[in-house]
C-alpha positions as CSV (number, residue, x, y, z in Angstrom):
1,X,-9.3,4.3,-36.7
2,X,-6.8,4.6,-33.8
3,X,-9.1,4.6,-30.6
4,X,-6.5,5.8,-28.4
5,X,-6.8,9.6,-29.9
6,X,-10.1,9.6,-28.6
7,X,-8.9,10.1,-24.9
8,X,-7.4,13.2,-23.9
9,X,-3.5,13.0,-23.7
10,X,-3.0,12.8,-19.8
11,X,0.5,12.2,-17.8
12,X,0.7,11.1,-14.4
13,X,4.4,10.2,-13.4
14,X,4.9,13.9,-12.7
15,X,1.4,16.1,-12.7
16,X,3.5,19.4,-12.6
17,X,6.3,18.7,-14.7
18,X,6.9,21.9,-15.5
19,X,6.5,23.6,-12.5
20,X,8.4,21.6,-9.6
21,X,8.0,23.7,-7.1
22,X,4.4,24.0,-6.6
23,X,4.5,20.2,-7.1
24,X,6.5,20.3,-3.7
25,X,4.5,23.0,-2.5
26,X,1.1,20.7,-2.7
27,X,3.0,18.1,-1.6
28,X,4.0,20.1,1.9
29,X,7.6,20.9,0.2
30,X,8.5,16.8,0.3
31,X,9.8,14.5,-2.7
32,X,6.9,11.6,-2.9
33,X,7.2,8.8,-4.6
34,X,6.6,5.0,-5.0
35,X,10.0,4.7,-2.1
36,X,9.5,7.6,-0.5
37,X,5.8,6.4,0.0
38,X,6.4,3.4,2.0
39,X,8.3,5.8,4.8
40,X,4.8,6.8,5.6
41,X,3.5,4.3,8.2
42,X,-0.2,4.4,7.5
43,X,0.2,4.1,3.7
44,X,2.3,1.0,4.0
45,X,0.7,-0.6,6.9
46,X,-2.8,-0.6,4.1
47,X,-0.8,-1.5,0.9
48,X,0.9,-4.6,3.5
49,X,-2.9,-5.4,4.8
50,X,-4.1,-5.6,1.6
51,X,-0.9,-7.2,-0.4
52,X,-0.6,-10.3,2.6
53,X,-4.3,-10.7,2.7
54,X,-4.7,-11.3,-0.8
55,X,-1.6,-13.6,-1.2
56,X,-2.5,-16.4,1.7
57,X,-5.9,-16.8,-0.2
58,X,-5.2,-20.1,-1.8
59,X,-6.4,-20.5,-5.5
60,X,-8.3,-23.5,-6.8
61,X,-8.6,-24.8,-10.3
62,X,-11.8,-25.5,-11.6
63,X,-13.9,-26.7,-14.0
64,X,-17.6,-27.0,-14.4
65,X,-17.9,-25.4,-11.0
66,X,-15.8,-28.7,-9.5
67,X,-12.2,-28.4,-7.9
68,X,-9.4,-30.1,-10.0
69,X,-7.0,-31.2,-7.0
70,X,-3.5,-31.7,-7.9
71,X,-3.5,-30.2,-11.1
72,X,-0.7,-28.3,-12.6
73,X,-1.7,-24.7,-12.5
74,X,-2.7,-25.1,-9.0
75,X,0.7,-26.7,-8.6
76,X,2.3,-23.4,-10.1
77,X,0.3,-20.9,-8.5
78,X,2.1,-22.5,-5.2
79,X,5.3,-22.7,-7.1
80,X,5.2,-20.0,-9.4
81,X,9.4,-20.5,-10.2
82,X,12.5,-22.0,-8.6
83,X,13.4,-18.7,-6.7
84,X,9.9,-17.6,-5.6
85,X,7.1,-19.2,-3.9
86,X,3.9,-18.5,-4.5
87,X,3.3,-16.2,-1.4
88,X,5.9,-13.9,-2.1
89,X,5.2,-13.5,-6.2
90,X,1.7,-12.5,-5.4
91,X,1.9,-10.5,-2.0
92,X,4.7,-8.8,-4.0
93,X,2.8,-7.9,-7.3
94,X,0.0,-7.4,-5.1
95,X,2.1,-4.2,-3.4
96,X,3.8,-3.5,-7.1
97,X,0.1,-3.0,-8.3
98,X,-1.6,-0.8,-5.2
99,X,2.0,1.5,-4.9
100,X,3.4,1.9,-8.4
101,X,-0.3,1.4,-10.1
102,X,0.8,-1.8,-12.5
103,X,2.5,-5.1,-11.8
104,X,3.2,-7.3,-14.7
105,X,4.2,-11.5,-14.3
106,X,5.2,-12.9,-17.5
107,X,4.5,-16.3,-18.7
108,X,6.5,-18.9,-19.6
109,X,4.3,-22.2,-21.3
110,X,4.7,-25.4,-22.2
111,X,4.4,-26.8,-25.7
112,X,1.0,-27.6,-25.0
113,X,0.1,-23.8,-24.0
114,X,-0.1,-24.2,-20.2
115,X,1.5,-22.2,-18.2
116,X,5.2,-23.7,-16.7
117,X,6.5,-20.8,-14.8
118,X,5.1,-17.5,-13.4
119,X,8.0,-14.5,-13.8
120,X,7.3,-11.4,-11.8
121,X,9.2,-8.5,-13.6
122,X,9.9,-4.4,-13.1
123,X,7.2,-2.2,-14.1
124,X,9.3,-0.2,-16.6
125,X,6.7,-2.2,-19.4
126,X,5.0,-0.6,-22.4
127,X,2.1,-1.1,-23.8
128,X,1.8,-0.6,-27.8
129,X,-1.2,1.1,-29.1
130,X,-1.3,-2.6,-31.7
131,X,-1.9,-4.1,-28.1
132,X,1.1,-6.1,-27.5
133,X,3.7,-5.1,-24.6
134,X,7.3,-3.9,-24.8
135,X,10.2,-4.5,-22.3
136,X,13.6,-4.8,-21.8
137,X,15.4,-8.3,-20.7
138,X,18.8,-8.6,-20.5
139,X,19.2,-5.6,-22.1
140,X,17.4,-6.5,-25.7
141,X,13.8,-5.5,-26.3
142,X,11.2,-7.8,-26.5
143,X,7.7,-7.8,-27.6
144,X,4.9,-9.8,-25.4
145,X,1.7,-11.0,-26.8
146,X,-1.3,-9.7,-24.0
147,X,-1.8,-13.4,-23.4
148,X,1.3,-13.7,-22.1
149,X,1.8,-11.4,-19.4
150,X,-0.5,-10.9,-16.5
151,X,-1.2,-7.4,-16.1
152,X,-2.8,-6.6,-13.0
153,X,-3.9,-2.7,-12.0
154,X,-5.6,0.1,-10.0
155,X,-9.0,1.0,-10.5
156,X,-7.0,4.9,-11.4
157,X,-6.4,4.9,-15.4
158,X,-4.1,6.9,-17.3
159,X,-6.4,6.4,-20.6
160,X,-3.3,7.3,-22.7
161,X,-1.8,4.3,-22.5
162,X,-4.4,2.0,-20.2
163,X,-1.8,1.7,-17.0
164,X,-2.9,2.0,-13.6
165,X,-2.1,5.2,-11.2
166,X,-0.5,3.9,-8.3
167,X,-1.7,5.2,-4.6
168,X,1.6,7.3,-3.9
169,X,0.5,9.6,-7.0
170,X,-3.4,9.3,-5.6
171,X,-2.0,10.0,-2.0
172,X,0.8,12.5,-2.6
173,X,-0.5,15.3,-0.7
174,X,-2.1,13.4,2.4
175,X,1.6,11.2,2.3
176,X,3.7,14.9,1.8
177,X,2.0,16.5,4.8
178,X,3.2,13.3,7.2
179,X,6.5,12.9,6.1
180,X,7.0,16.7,6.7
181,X,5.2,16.4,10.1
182,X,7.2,13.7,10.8
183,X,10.8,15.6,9.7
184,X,9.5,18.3,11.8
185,X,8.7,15.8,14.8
186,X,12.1,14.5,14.4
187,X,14.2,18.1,14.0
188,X,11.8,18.7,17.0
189,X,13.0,16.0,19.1
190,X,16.5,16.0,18.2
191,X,17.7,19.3,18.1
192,X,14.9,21.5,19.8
193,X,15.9,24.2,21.9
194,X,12.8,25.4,24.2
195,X,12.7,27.9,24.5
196,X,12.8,29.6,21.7
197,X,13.7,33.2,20.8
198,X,16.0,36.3,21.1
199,X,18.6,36.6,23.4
200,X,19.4,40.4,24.3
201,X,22.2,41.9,26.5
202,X,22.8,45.3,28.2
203,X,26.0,44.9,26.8
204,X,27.4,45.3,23.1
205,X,29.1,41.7,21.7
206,X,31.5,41.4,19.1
207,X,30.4,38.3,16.2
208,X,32.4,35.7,18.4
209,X,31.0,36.5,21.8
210,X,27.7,36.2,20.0
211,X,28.3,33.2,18.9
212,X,29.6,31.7,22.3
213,X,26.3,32.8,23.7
214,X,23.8,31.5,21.1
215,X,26.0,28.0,21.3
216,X,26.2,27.6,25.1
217,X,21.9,28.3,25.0
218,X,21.6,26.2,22.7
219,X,23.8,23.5,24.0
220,X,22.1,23.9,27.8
221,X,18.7,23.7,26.1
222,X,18.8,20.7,23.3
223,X,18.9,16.9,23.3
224,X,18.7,15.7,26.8
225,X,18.4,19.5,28.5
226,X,15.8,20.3,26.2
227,X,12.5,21.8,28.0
228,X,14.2,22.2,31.2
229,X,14.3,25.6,33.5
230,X,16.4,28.4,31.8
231,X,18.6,30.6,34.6
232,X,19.8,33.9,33.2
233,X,22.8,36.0,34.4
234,X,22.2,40.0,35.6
235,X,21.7,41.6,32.3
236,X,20.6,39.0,30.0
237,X,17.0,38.6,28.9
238,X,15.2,36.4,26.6
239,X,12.5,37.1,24.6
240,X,10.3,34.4,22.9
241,X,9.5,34.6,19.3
242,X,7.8,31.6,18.8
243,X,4.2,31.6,18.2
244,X,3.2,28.0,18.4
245,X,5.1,25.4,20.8
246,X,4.9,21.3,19.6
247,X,1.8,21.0,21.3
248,X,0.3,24.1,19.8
249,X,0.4,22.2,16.3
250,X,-1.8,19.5,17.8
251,X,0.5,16.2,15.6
252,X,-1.3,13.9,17.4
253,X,-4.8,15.4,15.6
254,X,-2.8,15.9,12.5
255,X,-1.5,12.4,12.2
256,X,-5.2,10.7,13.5
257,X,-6.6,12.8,10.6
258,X,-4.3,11.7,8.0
259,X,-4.5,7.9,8.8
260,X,-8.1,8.3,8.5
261,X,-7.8,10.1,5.2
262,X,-5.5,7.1,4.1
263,X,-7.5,4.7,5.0
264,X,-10.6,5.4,3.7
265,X,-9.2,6.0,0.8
266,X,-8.3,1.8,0.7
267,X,-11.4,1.4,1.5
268,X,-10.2,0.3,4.7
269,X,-11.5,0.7,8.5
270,X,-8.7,3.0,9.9
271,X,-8.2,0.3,13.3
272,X,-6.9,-2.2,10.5
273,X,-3.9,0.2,10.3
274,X,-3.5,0.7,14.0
275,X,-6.0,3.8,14.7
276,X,-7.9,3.9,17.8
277,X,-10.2,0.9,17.6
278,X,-11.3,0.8,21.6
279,X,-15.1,1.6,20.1
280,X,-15.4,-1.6,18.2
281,X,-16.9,-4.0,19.8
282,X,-16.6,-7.9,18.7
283,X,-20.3,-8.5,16.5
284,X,-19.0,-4.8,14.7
285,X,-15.2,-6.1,14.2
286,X,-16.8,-9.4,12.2
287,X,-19.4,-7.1,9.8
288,X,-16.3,-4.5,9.4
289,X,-14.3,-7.8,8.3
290,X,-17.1,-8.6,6.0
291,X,-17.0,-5.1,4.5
292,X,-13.2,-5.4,4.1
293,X,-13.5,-8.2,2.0
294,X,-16.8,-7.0,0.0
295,X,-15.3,-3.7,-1.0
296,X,-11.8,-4.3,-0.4
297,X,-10.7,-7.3,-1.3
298,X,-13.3,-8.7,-4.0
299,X,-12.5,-6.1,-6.8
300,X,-8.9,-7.1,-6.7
301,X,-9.7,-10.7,-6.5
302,X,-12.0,-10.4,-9.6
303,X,-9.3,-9.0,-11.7
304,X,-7.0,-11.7,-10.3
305,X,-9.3,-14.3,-11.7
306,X,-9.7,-12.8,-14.7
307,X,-5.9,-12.4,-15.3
308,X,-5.4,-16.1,-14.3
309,X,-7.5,-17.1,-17.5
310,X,-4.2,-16.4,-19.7
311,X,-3.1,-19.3,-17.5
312,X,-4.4,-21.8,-20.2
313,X,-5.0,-22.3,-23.8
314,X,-7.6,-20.5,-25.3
315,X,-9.8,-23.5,-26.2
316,X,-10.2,-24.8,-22.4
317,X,-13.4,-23.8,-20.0
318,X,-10.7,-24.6,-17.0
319,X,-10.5,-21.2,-14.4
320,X,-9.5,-20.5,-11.0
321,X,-11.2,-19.0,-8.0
322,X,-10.0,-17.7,-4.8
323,X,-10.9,-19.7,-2.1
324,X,-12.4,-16.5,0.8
325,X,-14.1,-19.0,2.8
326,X,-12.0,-18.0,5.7
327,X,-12.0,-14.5,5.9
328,X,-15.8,-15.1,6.5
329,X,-15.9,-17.3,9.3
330,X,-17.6,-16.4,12.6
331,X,-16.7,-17.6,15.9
332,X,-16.8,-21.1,16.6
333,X,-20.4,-21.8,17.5
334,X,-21.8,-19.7,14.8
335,X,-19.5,-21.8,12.4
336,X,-20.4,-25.2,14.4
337,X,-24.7,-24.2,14.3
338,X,-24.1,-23.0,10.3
339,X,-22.9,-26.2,9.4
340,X,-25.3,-28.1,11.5
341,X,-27.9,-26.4,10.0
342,X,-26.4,-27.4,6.3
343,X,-25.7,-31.3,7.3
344,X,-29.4,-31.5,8.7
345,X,-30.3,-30.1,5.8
346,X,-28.6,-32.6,3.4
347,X,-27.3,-29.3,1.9
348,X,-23.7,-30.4,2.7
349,X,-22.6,-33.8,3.6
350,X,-20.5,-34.6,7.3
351,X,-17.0,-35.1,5.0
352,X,-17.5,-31.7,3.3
353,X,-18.3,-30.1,6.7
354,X,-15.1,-31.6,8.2
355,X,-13.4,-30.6,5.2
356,X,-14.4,-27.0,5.7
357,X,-13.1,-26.6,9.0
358,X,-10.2,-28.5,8.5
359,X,-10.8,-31.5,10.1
360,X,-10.1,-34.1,7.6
């Protein structure tokens, strides 16, 4: 039995394919996609948030609950191949996952079955419905055993063929409406004539002397003339047409109510992405970091971890774990009293405390 017919056939690379325009209309008449995302500043500012913070974790290999320093894997996961380090591979499949909704890192192992070099590759992957994935390298098609490729994605499933939905498809409409706010900000800016409206004679023009008016308006009332005090020869009268001027259309509101939208939908606090943050105060900044890495961070990690298991054979109990122990420190003398408390306590000995706050 083929368990894949039991989900409803669904596509999401283009959810009107066969009616484009009111795929631009819901999208505030602009073309989003994974690039055209990014030019929104709120939606990249969260997927660069999220993508660093998740890279400069280090990664520890373990086993029975103890740390393994200096071995291999842990070695790799610095080193992942000669032309990446380990920062880059992971912040970068880290972005690849939350934008485009998959990012796949093949590996390459040993004779023994350990991993010996960590390959991040283009999303354009299949995944078979006998399990195994299908790509293209150097222009021949290969097939990849599932234990071979780390397959990381969003917690938005295309049940036809188990792939993540990326957060430019999730986002479309919040991402059209400021990239066409922010075209319209820029024609604004650039090429506004204010006022606008009809200009009306007591005379008749020919086409020409029309145009010779409408240019020599425009030209005294755009770029750096733009808003400035309109004087009007005997005869000449102006009419505005315009029903709402720049302020009328409130951006700043629009673009405030957007980043929040954005944000929350990262699960993020909208000051990490540069909101108004002059109501936090220091003791709500530290909980809010908490909360960042409880429902932010920690269901990312967990897949992370899981994926890392394909890093060694089969047969071995050996894993890895994030090491978050930073992005829950306190100030100073919280940290200094914690671990007071934890050496007096003989729950932690004075070289592990030192070790935790760097001080070996």
């Amino acid at each position: 039995m083929n368990l894949l017919k039991l989900f409803r056939k669904r596509s999401f690379d283009n959810p009107w394919k066969d009616n484009l325009n009111r795929y631009r209309l819901e999208n505030a008449g602009q073309d989003v996609n994974c690039e055209t995302a990014l030019l929104c500043p709120p939606y990249s500012s969260s997927i660069n948030l999220i993508s660093t913070s998740i890279a400069k974790l280090s990664k520890h290999v373990l086993i029975d609950g103890k740390r393994i320093e200096g071995h291999n894997i842990e070695n790799l996961l610095k080193y992942p191949n000669p032309f990446m380090d380990g920062y880059t591979l992971f912040q970068q499949a880290e972005k690849k996952r939350l934008n485009e909704g998959n990012a796949y890192i093949l590996i390459d192992r040993d004779n023994q079955g350990y991993a010996k070099n960590l390959w991040l590759i283009n999303s354009d992957v299949r995944l078979e419905k006998d399990g195994f994935y299908k790509m293209n390298i150097n222009g021949s098609q290969q097939v990849i055993h599932p234990n071979d490729i780390i397959h990381i994605k969003t917690n938005q499933m295309d049940l036809e063929n188990f792939k993540g939905i990326g957060y430019s498809t999730i986002l479309r409409r919040q991402i059209g409406l400021w990239l066409a706010a922010q075209s319209y900000q820029a024609t604004y800016f650039a090429n506004g004539s204010k006022p606008n409206g009809i200009i009306t004679l007591n005379t008749e023009l020919n086409e020409e002397m029309r145009n010779k008016v409408r240019d020599a308006w425009e030209d005294n009332h755009k770029g750096e003339n733009k808003n400035k005090v309109a004087v009007m020869p005997k005869g000449m009268e102006f009419k505005e047409t315009s029903t709402s001027s720049f302020n009328d259309l409130q951006m700043k509101d629009i673009f405030n109510e957007l980043t929040k939208q954005i944000a929350s939908v990262f699960n993020l606090s909208p000051y990490m992405i540069g909101h108004d943050g002059t109501s936090n105060t220091y003791s709500n900044i530290e909980s809010q970091n908490i909360q960042y890495l409880q429902q932010t961070l920690m269901p990312l990690i967990i897949s992370w971890e899981q994926q890392f298991t394909k890093l060694f054979p089969s047969s071995t109990n050996i894993y890895i774990k994030f090491n978050y122990e930073s992005l829950l420190r306190a100030d100073s003398l919280s940290r200094a009293n914690r671990l007071k408390i934890l050496v007096d306590s003989e729950i932690m000995t004075h070289e592990e405390a030192r070790a935790m706050e760097g001080l070996n």
